[in-house]
C-alpha positions as CSV (number, residue, x, y, z in Angstrom):
1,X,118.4,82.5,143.4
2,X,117.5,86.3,142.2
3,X,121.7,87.0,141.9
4,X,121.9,83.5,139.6
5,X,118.9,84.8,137.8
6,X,120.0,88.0,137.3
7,X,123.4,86.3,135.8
8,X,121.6,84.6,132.9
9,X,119.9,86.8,131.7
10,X,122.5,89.8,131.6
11,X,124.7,86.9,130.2
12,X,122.1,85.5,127.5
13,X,121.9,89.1,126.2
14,X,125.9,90.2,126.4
15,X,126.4,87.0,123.8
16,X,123.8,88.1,121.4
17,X,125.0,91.4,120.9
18,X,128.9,90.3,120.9
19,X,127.4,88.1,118.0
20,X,125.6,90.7,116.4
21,X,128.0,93.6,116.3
22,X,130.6,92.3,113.8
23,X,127.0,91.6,111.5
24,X,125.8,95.1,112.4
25,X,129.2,96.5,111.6
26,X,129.6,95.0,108.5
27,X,126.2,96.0,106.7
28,X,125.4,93.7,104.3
29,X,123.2,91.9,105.9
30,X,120.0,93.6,107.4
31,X,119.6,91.1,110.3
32,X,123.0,92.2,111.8
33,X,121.3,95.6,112.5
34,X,118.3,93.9,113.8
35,X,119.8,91.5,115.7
36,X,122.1,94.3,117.3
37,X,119.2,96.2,118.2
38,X,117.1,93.4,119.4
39,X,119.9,92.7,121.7
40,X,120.2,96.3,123.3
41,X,117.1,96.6,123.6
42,X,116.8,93.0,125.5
43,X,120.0,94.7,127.4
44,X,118.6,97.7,128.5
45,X,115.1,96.0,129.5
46,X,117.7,93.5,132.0
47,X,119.5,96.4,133.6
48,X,115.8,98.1,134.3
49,X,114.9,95.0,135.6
50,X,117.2,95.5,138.0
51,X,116.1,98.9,139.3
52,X,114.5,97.3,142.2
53,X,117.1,96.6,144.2
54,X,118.1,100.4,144.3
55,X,120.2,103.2,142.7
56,X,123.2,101.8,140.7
57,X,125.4,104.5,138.9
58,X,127.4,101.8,137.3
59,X,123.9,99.9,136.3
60,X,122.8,103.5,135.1
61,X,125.8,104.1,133.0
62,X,125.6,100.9,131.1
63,X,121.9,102.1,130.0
64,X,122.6,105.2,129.5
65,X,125.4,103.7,126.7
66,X,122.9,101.2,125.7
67,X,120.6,103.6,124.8
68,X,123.2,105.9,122.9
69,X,124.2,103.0,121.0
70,X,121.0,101.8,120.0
71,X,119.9,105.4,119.1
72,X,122.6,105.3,116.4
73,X,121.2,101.8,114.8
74,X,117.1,103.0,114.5
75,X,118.2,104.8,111.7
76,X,120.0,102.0,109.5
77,X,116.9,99.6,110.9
78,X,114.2,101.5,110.0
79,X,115.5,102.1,106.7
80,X,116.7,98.5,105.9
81,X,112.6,97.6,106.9
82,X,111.9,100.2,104.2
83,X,113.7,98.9,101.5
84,X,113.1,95.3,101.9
85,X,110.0,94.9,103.2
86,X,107.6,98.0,102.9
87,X,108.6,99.6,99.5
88,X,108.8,96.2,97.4
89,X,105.4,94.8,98.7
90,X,103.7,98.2,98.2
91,X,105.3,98.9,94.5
92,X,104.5,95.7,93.5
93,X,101.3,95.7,94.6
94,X,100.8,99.5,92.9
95,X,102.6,98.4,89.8
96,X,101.1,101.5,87.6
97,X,102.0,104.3,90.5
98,X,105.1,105.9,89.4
99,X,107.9,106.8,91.8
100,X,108.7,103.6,93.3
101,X,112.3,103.3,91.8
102,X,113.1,107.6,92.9
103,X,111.9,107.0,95.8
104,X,114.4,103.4,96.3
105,X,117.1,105.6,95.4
106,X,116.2,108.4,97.8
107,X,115.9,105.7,100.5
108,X,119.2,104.3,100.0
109,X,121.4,107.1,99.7
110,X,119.6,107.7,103.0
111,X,120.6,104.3,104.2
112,X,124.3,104.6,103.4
113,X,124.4,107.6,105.5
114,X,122.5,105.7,108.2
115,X,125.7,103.4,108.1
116,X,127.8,105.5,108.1
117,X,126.7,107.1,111.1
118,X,126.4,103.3,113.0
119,X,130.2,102.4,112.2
120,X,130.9,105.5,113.7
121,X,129.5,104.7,116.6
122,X,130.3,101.3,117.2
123,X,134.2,102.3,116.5
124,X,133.8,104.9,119.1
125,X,136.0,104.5,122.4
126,X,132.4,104.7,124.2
127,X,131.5,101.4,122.5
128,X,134.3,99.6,123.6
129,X,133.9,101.3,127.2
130,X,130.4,99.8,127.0
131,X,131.6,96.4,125.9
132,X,134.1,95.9,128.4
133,X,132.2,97.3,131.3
134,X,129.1,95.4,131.0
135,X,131.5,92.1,130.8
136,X,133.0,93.4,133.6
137,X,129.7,93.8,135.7
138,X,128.7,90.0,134.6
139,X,132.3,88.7,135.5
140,X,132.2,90.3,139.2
141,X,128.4,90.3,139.6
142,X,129.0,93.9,140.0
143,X,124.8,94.9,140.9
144,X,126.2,93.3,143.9
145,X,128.2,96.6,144.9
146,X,125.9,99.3,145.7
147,X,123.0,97.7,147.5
148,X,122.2,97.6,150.8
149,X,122.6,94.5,153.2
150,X,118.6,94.0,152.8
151,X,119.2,93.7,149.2
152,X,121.9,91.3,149.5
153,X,119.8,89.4,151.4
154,X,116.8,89.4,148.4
155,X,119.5,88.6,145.8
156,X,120.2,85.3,147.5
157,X,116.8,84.6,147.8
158,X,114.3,82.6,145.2
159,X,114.1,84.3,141.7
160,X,110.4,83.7,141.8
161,X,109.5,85.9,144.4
162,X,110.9,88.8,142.9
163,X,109.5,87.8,139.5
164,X,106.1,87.6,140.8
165,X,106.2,91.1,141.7
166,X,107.6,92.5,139.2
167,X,105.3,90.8,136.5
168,X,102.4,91.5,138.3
169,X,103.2,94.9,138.6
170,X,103.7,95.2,135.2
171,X,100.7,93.3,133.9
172,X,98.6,96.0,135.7
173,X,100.5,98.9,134.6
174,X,99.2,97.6,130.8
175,X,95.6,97.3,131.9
176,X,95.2,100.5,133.3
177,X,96.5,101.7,130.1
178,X,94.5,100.0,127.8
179,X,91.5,101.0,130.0
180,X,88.8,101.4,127.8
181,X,90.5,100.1,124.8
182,X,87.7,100.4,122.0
183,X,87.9,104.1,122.6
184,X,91.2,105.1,122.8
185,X,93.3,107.5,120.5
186,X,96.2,106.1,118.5
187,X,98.4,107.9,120.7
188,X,96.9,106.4,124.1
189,X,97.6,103.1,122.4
190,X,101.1,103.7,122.0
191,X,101.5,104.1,125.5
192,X,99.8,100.7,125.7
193,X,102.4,99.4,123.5
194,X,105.1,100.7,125.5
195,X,104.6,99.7,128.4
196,X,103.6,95.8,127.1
197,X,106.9,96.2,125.1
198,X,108.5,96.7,128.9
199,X,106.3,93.6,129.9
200,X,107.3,91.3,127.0
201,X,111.1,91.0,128.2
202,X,110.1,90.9,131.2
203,X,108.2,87.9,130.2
204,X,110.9,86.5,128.2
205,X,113.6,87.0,131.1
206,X,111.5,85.7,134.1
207,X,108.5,83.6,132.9
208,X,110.5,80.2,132.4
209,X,110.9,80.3,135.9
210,X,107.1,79.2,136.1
211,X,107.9,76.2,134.0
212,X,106.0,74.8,130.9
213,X,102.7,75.0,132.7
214,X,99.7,75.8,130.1
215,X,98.7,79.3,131.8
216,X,101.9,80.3,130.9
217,X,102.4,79.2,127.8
218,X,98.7,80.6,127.0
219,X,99.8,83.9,128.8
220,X,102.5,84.3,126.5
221,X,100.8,83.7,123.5
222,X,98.2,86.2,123.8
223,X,100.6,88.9,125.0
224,X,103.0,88.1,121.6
225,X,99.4,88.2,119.4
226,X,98.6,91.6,121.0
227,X,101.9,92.8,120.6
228,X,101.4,92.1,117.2
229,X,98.8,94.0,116.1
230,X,99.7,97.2,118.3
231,X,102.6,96.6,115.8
232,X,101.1,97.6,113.1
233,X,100.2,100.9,114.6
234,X,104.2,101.7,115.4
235,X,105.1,100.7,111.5
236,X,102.7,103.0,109.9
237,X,104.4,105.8,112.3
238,X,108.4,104.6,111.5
239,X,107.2,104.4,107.6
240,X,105.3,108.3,108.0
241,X,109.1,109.0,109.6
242,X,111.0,107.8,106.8
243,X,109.1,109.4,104.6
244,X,109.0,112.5,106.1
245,X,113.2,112.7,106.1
246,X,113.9,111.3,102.7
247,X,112.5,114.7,101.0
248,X,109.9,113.6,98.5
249,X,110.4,116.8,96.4
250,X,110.4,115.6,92.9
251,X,106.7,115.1,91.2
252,X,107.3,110.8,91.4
253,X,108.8,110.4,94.1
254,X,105.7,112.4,96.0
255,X,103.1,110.4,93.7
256,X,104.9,107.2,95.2
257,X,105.3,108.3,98.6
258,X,101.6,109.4,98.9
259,X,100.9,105.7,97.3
260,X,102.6,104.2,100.6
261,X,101.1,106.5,103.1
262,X,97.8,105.5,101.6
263,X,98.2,101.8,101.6
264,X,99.3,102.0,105.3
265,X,95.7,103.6,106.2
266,X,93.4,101.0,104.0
267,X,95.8,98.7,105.6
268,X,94.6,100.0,108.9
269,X,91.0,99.6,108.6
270,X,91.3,96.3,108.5
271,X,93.6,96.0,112.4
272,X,91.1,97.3,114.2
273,X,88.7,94.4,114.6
274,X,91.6,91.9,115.1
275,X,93.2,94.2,117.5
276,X,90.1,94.8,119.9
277,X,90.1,90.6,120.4
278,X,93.9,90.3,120.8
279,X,93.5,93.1,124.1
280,X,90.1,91.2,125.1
281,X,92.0,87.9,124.9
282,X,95.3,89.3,127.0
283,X,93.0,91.0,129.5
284,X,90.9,87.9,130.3
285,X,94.4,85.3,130.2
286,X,95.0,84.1,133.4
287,X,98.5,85.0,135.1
288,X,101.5,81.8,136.0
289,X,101.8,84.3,139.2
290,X,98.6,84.3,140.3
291,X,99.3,83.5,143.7
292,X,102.1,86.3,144.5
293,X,99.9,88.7,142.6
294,X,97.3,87.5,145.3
């Protein structure tokens, strides 16, 4: 049923960030970040799921906390990406630039900061509050309590009805965005990549329900590949970020950062082709729903 369904997935994701925090809290390991942020962001996209089935302000609540909590990780994240993955690979690939080691230091005096800030937040009373209540909600299938007796009715009903619709409806929100897709501005592809991002958990929430069948697993593949290479757009943009905050005033530091901003673009010359056959290929993948999009 739609109310087991719902269940799951709200329970699937409540265990991966209970696993994550004390990670995420502790610091020194990047993945607990990650992993804490994947989770809320797998969290949030579960309660939106839920939207459907009318106005919550308990549902609400919880992503409105989700949200604030993740908010205080990007920071950490984005910086932890920085130092491990972008910097290295660029420096040692531009080993006569100078700057590299000013600009590591920059970065993780940055980074302890970033910390800082996310211990804060997760020993906050509003953390807990969020913790407890969104146990609470699983517990009591709380998304039971402000719906109306038509709604009741759908939640008792097969999961695969609703996730027809809901799929469908977000498949063609990503084609009408990526209308046109040779031609559009990085910034209209970010909106593409949005709204696939809203698509993907989606995906990985409600398409098991279609079973191993190949059009799904096909389906699945060409929406990860796409997201893939949109990907590459959103790094160049955190990286530009990071940059921009960490204050490249001394004369090596600059020559350094300048170094990584230029990589990024040759880097980006070389998406394009790639990226135009990853949209082709999701646009032309045939749907596991086909019949309730029908």
């Amino acid at each position: 049923s739609l109310d087991e369904a719902f269940a799951v997935i709200l329970r699937g994701s409540f265990h991966h960030l209970l696993q994550a925090l004390p990670a995420a809290e502790d610091g020194r390991d990047p993945e607990g970040v990650h992993q804490m942020r994947v989770a809320l962001r797998r969290l949030r996209a579960a309660l939106h799921l839920m939207r459907p089935l009318g106005a919550s302000a308990t549902l609400e609540s919880l992503e409105t906390d989700a949200r604030w909590l993740a908010q205080n990780l990007s920071t950490a994240r984005d910086l932890d990406v920085f130092l491990t993955e972008t910097l290295p690979e660029i420096a040692e690939a531009c080993p006569t630039v100078a700057g590299f080691d000013t600009l590591q230091s920059l970065a993780e005096r940055q980074r302890a900061l970033a910390y800082r800030k996310l211990r804060i937040a997760v020993a906050d009373r509003r953390c807990a509050a969020f913790v407890l209540g969104l146990g609470a909600l699983i517990a009591t299938r709380g998304w039971r309590n402000d719906v109306s007796p038509d709604e009741l009715g759908r939640l008792a009903g097969p999961a695969l009805d609703f996730a027809g619709h809901v799929l469908a409806e977000r498949h063609q929100t990503v084609l009408k965005r990526g209308r046109r897709f040779k031609k559009l501005p990085a910034e209209r592809r970010h909106r593409v990549r949005l709204a696939l991002k809203k698509l993907r958990y989606s995906i990985d929430f409600l398409l098991p329900l279609y079973g191993a069948s190949k059009p799904a697993r096909k389906y699945a593949r060409t929406l990860a590949d796409l997201q893939e290479q949109l990907g590459y757009y959103n790094d160049m943009a955190v990286t530009a970020g990071v940059i921009a905050d960490l204050g490249t005033t001394s004369t090596d530091a600059a020559i350094a950062a300048a170094a990584i901003t230029g990589w990024h673009a040759h880097a980006m010359a070389g998406v394009e082709q790639p990226l135009r056959e990853a949209w082709r290929a999701f646009a032309k993948a045939p749907t596991p729903w086909g019949s309730e999009e029908a």
